[in-house]
N, C-alpha and C positions, 0 to 999 in steps of 0.2 A: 793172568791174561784177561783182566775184567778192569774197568777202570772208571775212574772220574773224565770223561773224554773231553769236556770242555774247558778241563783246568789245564790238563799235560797234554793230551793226543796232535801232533804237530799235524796239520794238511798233508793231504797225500796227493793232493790235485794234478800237482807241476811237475817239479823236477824229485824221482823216485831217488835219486842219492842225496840229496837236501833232507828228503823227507825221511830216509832210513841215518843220516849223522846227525844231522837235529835230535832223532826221537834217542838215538844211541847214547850221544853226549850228556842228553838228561836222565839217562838210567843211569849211565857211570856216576853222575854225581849224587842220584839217589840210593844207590850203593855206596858210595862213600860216605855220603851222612847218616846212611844204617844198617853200617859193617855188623852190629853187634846182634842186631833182630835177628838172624839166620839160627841162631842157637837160642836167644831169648823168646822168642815170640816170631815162630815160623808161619803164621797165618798171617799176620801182618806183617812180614816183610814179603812173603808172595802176593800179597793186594796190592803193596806198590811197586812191585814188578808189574802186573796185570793193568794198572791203571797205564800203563805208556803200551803194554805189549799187544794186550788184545784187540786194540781197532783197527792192528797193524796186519793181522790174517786174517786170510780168508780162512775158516777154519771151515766151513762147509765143503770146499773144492778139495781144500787139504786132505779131510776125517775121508771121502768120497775115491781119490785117490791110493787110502792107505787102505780103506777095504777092498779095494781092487773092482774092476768091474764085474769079474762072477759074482764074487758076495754083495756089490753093491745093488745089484740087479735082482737078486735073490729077495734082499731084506724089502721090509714095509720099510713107510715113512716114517714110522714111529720108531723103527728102530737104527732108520738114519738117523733119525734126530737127535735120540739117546747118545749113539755112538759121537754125535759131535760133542756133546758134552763132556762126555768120558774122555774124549781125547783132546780138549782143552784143556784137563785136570793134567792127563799124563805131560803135554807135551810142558805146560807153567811149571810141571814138575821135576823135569829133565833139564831144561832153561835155568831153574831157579838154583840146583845142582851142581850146573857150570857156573854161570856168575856169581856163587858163592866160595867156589875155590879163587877168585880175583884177589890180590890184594892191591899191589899199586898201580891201578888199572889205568891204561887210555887204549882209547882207540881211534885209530884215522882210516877214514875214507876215502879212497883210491876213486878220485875223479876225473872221468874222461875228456881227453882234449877237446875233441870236437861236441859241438852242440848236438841235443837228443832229438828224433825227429818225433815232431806229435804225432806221428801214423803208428809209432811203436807202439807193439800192444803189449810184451814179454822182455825185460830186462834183468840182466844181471848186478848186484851190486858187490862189491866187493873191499872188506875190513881190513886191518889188521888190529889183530889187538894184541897191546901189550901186557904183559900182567907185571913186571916188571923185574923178572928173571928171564924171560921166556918169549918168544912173538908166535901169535897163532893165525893163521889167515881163516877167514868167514866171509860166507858167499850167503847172499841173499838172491834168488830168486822171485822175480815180481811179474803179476800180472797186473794190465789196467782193465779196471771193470766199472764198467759207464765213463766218470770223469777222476776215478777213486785208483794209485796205487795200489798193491796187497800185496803181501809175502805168502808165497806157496808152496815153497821150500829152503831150508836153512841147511848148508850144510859148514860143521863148524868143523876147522885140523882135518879136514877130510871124510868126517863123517855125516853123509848123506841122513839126513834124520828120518827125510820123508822115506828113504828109500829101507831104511832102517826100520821103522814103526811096520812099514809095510810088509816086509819078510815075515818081521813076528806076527802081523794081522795070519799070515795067510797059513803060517804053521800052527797057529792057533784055531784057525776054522778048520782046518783038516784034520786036529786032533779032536776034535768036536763034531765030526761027521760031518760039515756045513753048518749045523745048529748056530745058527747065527747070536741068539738068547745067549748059550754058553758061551757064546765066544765072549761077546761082551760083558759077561761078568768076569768072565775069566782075565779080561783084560792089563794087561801092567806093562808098561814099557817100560824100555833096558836099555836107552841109549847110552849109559853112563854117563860121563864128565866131557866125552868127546876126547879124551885124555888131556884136558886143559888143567894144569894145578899153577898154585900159584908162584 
């Protein structure tokens, strides 16, 4: 979720399902040309996950969401900030998890008949992807912020990610008395594979 943005990051300006099967169609093919990094060299193949992934959230809105607003209201800003770190790690990490169970992947973009109006501030996009035994539907959630799409939540086979990270935020600060510090170290997300194999 970190990237070279000038080389692969596709615009997010226009149209938000261009800009999420654009960015899609180039991850699928940079999985396919390094199927094998997933076992051989796990740090480089999540940096070029992260090089297409991460311009693509708002990871501040998201991290802000999943601490919920009693905890987010609680914490300093140091420890928002931290917390968005931490949860760029986990969420490239759950991500990376799924599209490594892929093998003869595509995906297609379910594009709406009618034209999008520029007033829209909050849209849906929606995948399927195939892996090539199997079809999984994937929902992106976007917001626009200034002139810029973002994803703000993913939910992939059904599984709500943001709504998911969030449950365990929130059974995690309660098993931590609110300790926000603990929470965050304590931190580890469990979305699984979203039950995608390949």
């Amino acid at each position: 979720i970190i990237f070279l943005l000038a080389s692969f990051h596709i615009s997010s300006e226009d149209d938000p399902h261009i800009f999420i099967d654009q960015n899609a169609q180039m991850m699928i093919q940079i999985l396919i040309e390094n199927k094998d990094l997933f076992t051989e060299n796990r740090n480089e193949y999540e940096n070029k996950i992260k090089e297409i992934f991460e311009p693509m959230i708002d990871f501040k809105r998201v991290a802000a969401s999943v601490m919920g607003k009693k905890y987010y209201l609680a914490s300093t800003s140091n420890q928002r900030n931290n917390f968005v770190e931490i949860f760029k790690d986990s969420l490239l990490d759950t991500y990376a998890e799924t599209l490594a169970q892929w093998e003869n992947q595509a995906i297609e973009t379910i594009f709406p008949e009618e034209v999008i109006s520029n007033n829209i501030k909050n849209i849906e996009v929606k995948q399927i992807l195939n892996t090539g035994s199997s079809k999984y539907p994937i929902s992106y959630k976007l917001r626009k912020n200034d002139q810029n799409w973002m994803i703000v939540n993913i939910i992939v086979n059904g599984v709500n990610l943001g709504l998911t990270f969030r449950n365990q935020f929130q059974a995690l600060a309660s098993n931590n008395n609110g300790d926000i510090n603990l929470t965050l170290d304590g931190w580890v997300s469990d979305a699984g594979d979203a039950g995608i194999s390949g």
